[in-house]
mmCIF file of the N, C-alpha and C atoms, coordinates in Angstrom:
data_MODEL
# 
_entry.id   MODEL 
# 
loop_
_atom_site.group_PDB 
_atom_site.id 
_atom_site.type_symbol 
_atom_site.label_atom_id 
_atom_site.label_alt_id 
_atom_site.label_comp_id 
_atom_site.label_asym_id 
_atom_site.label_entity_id 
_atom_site.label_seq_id 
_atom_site.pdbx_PDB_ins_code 
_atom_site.Cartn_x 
_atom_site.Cartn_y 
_atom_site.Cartn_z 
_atom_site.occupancy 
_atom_site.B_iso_or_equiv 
_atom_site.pdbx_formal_charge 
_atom_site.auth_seq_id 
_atom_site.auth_comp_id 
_atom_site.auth_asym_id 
_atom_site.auth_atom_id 
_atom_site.pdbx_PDB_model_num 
ATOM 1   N N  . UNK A 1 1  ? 50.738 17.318 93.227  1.00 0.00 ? 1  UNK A N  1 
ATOM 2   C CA . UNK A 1 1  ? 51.476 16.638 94.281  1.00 0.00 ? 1  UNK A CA 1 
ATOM 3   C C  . UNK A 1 1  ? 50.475 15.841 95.107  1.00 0.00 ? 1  UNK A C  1 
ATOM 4   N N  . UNK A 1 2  ? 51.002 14.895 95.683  1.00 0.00 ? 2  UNK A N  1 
ATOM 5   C CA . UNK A 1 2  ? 49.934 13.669 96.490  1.00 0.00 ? 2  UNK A CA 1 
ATOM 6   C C  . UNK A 1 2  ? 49.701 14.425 97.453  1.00 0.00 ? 2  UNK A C  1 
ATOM 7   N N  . UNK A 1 3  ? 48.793 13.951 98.207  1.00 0.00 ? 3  UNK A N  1 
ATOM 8   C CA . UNK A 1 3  ? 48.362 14.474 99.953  1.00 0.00 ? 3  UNK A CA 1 
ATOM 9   C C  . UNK A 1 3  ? 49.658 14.137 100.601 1.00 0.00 ? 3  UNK A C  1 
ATOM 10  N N  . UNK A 1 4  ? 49.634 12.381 100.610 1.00 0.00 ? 4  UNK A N  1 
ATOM 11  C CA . UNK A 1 4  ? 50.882 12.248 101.458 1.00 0.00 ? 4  UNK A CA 1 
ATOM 12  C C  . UNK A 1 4  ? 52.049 12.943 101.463 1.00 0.00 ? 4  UNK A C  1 
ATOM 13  N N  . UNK A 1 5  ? 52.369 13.431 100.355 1.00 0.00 ? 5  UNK A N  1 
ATOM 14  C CA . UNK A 1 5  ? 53.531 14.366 99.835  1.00 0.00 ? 5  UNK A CA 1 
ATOM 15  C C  . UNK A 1 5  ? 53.610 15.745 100.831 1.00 0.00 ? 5  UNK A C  1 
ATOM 16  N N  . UNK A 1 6  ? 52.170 16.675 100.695 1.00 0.00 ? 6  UNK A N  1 
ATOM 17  C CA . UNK A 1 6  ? 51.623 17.453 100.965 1.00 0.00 ? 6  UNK A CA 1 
ATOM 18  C C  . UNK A 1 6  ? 52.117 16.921 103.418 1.00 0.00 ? 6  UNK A C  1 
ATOM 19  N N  . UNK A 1 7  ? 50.968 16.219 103.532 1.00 0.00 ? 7  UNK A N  1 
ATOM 20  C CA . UNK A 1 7  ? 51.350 16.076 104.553 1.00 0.00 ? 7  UNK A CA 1 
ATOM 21  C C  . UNK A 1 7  ? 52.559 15.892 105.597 1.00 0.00 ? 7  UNK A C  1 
ATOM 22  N N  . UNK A 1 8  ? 53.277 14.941 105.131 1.00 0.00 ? 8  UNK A N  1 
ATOM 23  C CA . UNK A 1 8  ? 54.967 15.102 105.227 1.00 0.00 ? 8  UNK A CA 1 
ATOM 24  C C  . UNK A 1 8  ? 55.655 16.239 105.600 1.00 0.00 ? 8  UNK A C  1 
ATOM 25  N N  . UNK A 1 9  ? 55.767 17.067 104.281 1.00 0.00 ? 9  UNK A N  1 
ATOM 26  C CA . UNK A 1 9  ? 56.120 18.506 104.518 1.00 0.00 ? 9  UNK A CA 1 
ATOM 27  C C  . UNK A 1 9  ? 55.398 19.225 105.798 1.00 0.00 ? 9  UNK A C  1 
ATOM 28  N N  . UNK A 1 10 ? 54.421 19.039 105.369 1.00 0.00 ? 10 UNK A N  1 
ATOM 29  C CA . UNK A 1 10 ? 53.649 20.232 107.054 1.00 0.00 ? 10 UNK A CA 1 
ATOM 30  C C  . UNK A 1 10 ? 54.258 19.705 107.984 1.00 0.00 ? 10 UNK A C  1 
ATOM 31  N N  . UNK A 1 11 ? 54.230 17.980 108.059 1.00 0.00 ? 11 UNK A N  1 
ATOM 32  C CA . UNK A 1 11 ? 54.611 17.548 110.132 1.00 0.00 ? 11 UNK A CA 1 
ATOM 33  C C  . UNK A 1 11 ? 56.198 17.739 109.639 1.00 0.00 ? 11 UNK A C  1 
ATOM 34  N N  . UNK A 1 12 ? 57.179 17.887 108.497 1.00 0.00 ? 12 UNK A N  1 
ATOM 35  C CA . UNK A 1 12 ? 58.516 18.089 108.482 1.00 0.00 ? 12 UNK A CA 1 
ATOM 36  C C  . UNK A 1 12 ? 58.421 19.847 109.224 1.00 0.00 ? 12 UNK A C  1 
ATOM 37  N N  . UNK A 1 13 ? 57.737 20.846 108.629 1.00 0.00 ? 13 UNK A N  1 
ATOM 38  C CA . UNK A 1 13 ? 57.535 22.307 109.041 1.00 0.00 ? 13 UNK A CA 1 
ATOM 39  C C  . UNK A 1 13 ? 57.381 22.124 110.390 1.00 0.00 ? 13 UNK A C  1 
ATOM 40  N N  . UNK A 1 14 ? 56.583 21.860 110.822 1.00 0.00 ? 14 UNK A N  1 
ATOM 41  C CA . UNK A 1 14 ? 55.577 21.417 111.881 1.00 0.00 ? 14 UNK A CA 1 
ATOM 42  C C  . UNK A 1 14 ? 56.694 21.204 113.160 1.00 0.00 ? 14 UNK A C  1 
ATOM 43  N N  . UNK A 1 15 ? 57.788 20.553 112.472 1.00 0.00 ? 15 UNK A N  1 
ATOM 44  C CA . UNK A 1 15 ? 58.241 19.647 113.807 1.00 0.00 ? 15 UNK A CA 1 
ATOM 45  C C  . UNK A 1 15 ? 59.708 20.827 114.082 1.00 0.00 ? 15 UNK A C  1 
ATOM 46  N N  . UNK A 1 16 ? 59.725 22.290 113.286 1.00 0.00 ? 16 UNK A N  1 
ATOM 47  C CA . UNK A 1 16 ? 60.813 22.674 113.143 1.00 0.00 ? 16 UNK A CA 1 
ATOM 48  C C  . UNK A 1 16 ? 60.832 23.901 114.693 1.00 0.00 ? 16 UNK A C  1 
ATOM 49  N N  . UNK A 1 17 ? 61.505 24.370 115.376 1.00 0.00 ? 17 UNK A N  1 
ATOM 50  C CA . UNK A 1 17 ? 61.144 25.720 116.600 1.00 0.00 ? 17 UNK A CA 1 
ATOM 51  C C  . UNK A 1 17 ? 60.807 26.652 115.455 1.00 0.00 ? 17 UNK A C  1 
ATOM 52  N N  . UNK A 1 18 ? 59.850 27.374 116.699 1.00 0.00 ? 18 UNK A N  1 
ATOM 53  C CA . UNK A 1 18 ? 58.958 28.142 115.736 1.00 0.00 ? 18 UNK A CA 1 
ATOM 54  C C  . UNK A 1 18 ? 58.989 29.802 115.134 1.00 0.00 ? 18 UNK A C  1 
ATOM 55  N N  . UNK A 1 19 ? 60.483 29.869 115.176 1.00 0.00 ? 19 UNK A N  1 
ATOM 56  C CA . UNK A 1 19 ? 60.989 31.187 114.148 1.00 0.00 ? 19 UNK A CA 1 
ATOM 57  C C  . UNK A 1 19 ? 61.213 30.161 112.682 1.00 0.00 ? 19 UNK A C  1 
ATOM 58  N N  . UNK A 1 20 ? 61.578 29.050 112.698 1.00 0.00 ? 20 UNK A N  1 
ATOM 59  C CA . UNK A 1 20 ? 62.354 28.799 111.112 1.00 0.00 ? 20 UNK A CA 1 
ATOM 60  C C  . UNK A 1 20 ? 60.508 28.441 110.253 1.00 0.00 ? 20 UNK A C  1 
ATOM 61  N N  . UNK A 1 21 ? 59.645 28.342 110.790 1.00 0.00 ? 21 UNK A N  1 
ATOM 62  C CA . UNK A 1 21 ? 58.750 27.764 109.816 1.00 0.00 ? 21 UNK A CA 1 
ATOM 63  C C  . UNK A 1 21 ? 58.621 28.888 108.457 1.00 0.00 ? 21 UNK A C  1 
ATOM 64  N N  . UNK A 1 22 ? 58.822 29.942 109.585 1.00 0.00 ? 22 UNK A N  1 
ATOM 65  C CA . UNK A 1 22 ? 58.498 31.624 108.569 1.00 0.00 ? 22 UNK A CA 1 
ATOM 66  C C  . UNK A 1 22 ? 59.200 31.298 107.850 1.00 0.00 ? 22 UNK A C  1 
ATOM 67  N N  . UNK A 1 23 ? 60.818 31.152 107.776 1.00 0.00 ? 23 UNK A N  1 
ATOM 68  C CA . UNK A 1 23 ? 61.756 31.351 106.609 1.00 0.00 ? 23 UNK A CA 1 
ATOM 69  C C  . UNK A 1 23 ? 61.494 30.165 105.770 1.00 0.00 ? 23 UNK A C  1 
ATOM 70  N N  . UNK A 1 24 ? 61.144 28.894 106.255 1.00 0.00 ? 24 UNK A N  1 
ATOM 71  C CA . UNK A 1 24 ? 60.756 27.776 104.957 1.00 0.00 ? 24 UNK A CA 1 
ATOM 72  C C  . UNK A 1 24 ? 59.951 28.311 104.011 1.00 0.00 ? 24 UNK A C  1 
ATOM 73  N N  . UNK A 1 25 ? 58.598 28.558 105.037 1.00 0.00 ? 25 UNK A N  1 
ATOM 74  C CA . UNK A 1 25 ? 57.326 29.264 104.109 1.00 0.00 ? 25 UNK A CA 1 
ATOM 75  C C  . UNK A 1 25 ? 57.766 30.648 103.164 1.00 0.00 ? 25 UNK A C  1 
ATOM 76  N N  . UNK A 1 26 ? 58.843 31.441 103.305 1.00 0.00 ? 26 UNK A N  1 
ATOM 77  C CA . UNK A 1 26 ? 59.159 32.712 102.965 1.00 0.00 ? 26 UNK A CA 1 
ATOM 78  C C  . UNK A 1 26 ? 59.962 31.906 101.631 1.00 0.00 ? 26 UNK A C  1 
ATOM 79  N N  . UNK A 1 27 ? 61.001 31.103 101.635 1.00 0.00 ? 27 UNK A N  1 
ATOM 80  C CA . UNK A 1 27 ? 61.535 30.104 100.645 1.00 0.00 ? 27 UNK A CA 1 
ATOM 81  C C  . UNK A 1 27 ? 60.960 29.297 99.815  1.00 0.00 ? 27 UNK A C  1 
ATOM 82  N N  . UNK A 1 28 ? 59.743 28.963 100.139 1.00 0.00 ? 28 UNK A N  1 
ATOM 83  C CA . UNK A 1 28 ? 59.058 27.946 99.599  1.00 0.00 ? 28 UNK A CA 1 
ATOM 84  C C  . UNK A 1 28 ? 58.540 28.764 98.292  1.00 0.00 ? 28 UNK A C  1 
ATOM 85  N N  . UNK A 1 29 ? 57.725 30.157 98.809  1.00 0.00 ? 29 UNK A N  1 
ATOM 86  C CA . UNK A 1 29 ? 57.049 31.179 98.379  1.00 0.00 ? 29 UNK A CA 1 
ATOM 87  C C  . UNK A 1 29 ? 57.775 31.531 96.900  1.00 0.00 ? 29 UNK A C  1 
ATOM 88  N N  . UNK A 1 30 ? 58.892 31.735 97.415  1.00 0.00 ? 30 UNK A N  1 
ATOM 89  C CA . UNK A 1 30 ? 60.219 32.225 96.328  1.00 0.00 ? 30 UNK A CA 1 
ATOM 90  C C  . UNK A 1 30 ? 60.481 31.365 95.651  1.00 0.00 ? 30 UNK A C  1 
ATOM 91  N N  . UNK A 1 31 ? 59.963 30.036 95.882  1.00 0.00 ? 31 UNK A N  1 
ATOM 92  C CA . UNK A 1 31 ? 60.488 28.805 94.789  1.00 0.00 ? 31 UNK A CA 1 
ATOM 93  C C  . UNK A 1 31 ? 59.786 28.915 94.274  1.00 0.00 ? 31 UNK A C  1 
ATOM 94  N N  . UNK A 1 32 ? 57.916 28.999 94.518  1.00 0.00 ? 32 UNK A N  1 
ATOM 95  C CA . UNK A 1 32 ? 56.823 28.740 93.763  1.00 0.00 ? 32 UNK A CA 1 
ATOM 96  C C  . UNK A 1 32 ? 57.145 29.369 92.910  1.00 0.00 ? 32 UNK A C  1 
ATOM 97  N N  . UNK A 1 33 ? 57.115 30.655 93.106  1.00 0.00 ? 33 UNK A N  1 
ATOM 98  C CA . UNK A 1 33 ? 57.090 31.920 92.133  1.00 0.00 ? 33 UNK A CA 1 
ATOM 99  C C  . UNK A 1 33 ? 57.845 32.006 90.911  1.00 0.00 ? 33 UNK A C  1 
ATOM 100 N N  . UNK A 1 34 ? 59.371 31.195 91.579  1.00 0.00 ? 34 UNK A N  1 
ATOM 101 C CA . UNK A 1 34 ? 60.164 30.846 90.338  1.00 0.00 ? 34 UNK A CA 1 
ATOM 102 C C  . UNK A 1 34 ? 59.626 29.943 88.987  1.00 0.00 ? 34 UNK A C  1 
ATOM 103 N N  . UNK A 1 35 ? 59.189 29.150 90.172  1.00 0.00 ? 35 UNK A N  1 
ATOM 104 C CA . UNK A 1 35 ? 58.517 27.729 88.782  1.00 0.00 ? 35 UNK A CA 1 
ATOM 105 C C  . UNK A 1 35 ? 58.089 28.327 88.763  1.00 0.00 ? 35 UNK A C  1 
ATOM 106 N N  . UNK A 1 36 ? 57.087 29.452 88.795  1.00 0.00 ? 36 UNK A N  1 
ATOM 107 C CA . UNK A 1 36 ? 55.840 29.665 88.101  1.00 0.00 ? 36 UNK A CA 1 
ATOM 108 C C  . UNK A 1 36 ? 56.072 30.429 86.988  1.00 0.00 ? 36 UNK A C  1 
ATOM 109 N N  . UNK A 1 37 ? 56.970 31.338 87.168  1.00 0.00 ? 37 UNK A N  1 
ATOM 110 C CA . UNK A 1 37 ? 58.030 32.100 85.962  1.00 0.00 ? 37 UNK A CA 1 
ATOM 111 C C  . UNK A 1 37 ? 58.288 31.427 84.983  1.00 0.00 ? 37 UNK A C  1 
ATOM 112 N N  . UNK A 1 38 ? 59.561 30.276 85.179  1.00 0.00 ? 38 UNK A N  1 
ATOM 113 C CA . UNK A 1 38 ? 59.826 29.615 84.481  1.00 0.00 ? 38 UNK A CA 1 
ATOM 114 C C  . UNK A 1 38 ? 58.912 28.625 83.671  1.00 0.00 ? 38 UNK A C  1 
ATOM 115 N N  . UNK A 1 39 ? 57.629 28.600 83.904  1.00 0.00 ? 39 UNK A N  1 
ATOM 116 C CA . UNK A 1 39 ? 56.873 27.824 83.437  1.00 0.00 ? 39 UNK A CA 1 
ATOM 117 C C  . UNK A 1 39 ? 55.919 28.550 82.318  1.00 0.00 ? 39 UNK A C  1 
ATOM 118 N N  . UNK A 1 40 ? 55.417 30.104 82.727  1.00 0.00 ? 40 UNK A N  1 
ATOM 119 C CA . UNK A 1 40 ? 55.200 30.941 82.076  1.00 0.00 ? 40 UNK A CA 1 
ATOM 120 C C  . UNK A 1 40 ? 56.089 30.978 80.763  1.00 0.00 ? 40 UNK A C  1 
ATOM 121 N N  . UNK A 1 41 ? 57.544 31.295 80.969  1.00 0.00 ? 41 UNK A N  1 
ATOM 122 C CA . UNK A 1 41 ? 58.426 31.639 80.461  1.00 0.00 ? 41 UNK A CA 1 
ATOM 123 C C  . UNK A 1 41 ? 58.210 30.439 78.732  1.00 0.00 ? 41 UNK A C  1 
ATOM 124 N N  . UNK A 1 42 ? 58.477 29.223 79.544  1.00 0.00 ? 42 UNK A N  1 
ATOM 125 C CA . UNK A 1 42 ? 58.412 27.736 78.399  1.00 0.00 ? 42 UNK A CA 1 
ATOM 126 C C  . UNK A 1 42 ? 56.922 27.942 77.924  1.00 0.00 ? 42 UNK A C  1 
ATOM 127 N N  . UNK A 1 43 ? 56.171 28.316 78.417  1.00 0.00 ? 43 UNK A N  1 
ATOM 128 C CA . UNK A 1 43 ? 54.764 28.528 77.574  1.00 0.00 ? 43 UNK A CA 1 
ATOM 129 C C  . UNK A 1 43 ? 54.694 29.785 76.752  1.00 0.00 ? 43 UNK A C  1 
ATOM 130 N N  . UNK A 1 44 ? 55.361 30.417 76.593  1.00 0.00 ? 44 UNK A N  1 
ATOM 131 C CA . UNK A 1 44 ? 55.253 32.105 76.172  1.00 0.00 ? 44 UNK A CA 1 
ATOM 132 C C  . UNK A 1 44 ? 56.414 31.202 75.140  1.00 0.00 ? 44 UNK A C  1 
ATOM 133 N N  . UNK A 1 45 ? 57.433 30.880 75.106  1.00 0.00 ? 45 UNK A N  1 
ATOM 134 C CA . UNK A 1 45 ? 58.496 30.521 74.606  1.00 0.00 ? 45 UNK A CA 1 
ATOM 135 C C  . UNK A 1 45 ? 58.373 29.317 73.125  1.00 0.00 ? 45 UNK A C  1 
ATOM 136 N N  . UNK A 1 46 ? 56.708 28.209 73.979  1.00 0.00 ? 46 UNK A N  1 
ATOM 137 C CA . UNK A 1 46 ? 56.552 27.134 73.069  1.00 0.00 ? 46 UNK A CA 1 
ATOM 138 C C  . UNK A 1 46 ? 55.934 27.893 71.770  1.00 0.00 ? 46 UNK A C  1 
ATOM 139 N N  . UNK A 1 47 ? 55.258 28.928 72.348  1.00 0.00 ? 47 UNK A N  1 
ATOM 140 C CA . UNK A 1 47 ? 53.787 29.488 71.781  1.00 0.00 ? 47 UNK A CA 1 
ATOM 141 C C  . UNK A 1 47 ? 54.280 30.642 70.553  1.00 0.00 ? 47 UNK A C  1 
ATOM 142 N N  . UNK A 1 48 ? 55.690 30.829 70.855  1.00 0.00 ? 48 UNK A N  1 
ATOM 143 C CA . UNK A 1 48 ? 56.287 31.774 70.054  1.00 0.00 ? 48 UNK A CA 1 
ATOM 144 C C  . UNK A 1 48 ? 57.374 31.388 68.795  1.00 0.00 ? 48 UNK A C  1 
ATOM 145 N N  . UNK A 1 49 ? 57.493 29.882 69.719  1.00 0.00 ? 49 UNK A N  1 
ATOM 146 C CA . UNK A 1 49 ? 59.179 29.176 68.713  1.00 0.00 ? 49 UNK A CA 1 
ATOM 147 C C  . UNK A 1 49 ? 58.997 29.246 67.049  1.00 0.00 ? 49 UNK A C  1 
ATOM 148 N N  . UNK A 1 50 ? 57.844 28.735 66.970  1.00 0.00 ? 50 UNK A N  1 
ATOM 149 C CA . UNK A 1 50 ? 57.493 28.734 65.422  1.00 0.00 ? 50 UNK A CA 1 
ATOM 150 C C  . UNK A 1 50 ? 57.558 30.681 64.559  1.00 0.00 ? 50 UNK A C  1 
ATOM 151 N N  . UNK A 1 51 ? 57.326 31.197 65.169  1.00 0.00 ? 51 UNK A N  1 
ATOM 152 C CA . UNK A 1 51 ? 57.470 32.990 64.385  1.00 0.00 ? 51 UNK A CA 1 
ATOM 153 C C  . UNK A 1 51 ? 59.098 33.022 64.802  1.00 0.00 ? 51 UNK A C  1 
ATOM 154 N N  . UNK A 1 52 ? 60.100 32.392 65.665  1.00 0.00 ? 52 UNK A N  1 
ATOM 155 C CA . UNK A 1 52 ? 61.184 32.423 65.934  1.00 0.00 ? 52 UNK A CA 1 
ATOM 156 C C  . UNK A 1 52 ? 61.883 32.022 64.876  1.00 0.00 ? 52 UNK A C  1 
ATOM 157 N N  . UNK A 1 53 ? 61.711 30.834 64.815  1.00 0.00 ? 53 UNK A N  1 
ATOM 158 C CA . UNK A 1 53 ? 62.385 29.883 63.478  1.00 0.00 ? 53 UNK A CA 1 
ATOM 159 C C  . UNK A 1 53 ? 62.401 30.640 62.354  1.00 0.00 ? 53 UNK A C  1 
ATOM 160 N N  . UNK A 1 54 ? 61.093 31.533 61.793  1.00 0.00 ? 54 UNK A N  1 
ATOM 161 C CA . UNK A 1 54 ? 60.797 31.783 60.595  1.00 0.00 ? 54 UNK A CA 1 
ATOM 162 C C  . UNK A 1 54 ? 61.742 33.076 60.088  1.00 0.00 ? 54 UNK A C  1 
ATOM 163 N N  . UNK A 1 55 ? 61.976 33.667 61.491  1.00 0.00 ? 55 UNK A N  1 
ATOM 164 C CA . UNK A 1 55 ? 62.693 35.372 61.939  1.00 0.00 ? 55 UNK A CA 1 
ATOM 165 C C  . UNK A 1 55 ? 64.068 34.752 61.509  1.00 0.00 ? 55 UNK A C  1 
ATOM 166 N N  . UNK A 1 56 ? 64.637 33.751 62.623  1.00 0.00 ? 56 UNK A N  1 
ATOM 167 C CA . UNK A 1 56 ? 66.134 33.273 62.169  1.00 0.00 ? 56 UNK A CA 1 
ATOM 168 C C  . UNK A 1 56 ? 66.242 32.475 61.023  1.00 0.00 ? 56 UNK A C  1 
ATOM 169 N N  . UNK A 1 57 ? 65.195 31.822 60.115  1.00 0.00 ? 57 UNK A N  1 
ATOM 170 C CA . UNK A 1 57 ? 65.623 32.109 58.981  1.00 0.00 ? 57 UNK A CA 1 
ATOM 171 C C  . UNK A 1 57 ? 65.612 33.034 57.779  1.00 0.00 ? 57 UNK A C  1 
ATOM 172 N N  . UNK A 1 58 ? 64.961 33.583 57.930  1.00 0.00 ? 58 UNK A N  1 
ATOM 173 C CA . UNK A 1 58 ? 65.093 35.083 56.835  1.00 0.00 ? 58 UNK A CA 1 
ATOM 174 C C  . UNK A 1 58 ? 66.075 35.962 57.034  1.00 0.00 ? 58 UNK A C  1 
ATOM 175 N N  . UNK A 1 59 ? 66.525 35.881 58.668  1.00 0.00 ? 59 UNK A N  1 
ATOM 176 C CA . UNK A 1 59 ? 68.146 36.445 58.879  1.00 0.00 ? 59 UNK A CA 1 
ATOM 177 C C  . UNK A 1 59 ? 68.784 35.982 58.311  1.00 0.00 ? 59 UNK A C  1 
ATOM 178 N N  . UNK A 1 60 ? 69.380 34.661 57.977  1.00 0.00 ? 60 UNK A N  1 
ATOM 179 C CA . UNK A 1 60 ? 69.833 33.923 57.618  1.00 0.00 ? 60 UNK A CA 1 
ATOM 180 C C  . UNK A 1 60 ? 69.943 34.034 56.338  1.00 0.00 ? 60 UNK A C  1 
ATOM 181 N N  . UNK A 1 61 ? 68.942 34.003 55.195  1.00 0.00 ? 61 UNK A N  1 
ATOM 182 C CA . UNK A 1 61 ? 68.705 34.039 53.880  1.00 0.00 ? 61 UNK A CA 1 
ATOM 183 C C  . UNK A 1 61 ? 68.983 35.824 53.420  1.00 0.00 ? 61 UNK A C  1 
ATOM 184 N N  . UNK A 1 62 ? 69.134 36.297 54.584  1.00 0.00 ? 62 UNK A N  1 
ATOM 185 C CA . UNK A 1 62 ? 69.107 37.904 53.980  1.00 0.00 ? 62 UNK A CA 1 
ATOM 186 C C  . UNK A 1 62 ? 70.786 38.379 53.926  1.00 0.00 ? 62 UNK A C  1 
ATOM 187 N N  . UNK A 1 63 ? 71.645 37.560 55.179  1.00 0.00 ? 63 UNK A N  1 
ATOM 188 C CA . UNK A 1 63 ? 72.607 37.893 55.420  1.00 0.00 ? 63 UNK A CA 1 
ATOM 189 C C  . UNK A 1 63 ? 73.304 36.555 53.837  1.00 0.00 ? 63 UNK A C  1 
ATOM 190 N N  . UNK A 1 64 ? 72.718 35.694 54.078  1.00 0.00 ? 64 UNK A N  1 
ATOM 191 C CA . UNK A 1 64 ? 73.592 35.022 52.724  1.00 0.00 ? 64 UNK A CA 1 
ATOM 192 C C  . UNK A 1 64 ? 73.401 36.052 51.461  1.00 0.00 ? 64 UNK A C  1 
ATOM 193 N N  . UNK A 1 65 ? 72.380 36.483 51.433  1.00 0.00 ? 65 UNK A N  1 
ATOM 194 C CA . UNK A 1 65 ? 72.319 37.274 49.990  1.00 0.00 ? 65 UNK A CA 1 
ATOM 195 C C  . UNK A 1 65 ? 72.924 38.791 50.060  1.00 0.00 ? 65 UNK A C  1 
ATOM 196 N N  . UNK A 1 66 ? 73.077 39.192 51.188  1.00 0.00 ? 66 UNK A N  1 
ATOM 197 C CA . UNK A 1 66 ? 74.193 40.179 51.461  1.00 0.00 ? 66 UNK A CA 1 
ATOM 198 C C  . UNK A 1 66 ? 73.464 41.852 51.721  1.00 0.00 ? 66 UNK A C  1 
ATOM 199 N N  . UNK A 1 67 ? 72.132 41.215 52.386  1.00 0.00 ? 67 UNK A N  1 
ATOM 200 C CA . UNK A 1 67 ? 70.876 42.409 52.637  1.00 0.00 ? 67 UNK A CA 1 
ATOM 201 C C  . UNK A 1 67 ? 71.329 42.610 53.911  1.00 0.00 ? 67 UNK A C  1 
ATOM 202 N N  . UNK A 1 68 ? 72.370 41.927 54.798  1.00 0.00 ? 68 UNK A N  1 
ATOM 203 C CA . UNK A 1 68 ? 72.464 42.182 56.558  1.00 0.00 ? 68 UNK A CA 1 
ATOM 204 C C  . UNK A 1 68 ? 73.496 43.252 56.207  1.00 0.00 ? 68 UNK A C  1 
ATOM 205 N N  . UNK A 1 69 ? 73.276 44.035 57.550  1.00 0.00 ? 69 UNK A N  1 
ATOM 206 C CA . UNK A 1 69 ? 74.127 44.797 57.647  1.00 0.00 ? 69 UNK A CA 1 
ATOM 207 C C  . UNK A 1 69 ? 74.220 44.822 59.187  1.00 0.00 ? 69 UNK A C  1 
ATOM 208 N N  . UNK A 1 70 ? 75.813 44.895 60.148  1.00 0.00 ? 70 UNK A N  1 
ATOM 209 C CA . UNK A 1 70 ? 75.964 44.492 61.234  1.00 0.00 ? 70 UNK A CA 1 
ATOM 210 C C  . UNK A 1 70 ? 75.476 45.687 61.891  1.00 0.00 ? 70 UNK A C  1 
ATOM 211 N N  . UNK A 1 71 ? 75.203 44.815 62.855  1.00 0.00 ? 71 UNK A N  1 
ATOM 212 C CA . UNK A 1 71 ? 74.356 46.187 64.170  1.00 0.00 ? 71 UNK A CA 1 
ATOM 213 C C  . UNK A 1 71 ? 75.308 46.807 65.017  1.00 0.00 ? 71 UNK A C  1 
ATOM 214 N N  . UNK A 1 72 ? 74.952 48.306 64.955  1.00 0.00 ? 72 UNK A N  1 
ATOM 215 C CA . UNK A 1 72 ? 75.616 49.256 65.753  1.00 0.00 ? 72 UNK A CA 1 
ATOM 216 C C  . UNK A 1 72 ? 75.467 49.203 66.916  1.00 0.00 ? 72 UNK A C  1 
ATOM 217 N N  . UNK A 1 73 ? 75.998 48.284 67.992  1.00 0.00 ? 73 UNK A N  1 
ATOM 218 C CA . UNK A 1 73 ? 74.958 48.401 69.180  1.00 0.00 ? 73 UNK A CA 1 
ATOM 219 C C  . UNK A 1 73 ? 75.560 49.350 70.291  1.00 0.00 ? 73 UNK A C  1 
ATOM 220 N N  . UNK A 1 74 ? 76.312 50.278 69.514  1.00 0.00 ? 74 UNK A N  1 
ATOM 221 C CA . UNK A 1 74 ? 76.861 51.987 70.245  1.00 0.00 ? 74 UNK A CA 1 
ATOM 222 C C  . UNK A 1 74 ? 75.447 52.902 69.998  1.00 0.00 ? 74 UNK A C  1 
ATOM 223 N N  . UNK A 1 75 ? 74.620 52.506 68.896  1.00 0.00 ? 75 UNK A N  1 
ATOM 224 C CA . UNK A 1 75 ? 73.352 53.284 68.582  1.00 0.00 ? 75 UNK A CA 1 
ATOM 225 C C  . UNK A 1 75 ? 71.928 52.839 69.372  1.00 0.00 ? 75 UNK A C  1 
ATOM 226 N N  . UNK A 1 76 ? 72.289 52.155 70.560  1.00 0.00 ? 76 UNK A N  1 
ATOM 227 C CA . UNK A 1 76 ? 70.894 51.545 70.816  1.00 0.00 ? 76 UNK A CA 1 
ATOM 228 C C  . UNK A 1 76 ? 70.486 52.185 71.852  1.00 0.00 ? 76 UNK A C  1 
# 
C-alpha cells in the first residue's frame, strides 16, 4: 500500500473522538488476520491443487470401473 494511502487512514482515525479509534484498530486487526488466512489458505490450496486433480481423478476412474463403494458417513 502507498504512504499516501497509509497516511489518509491515520488523519481519517486520527480525526475520529477518541473511544472509536480502538474499535477501527480492533476491526482493522480482524480484517488483517482474515486476509492473511485467506491468503495462506490460496497458497496451501495452489501448492496442493495438482495431488488434488490426480486424487479426483482416480476417484473417478475407480468409481467408473466399479472399485467405489459409497461412504458410510453414520461410521465416521
Amino acid at each position: 500500500m502507498s504512504s499516501p494511502a497509509i497516511q489518509y487512514l491515520v488523519t481519517l482515525v486520527e480525526s475520529l473522538p477518541d473511544t472509536i479509534p480502538i474499535q477501527v484498530i480492533s476491526h482493522l486487526r480482524e480484517y488483517i488476520a482474515d486476509l492473511q488466512d485467506e491468503q495462506q489458505w490460496d497458497t496451501t490450496f495452489n501448492r496442493t491443487q495438482s495431488a488434488l486433480v490426480v486424487t479426483a481423478r482416480q476417484a473417478k476412474q475407480q468409481r467408473a470401473a466399479g472399485q467405489a463403494v459409497p461412504m458410510d458417513y453414520n461410521q465416521l
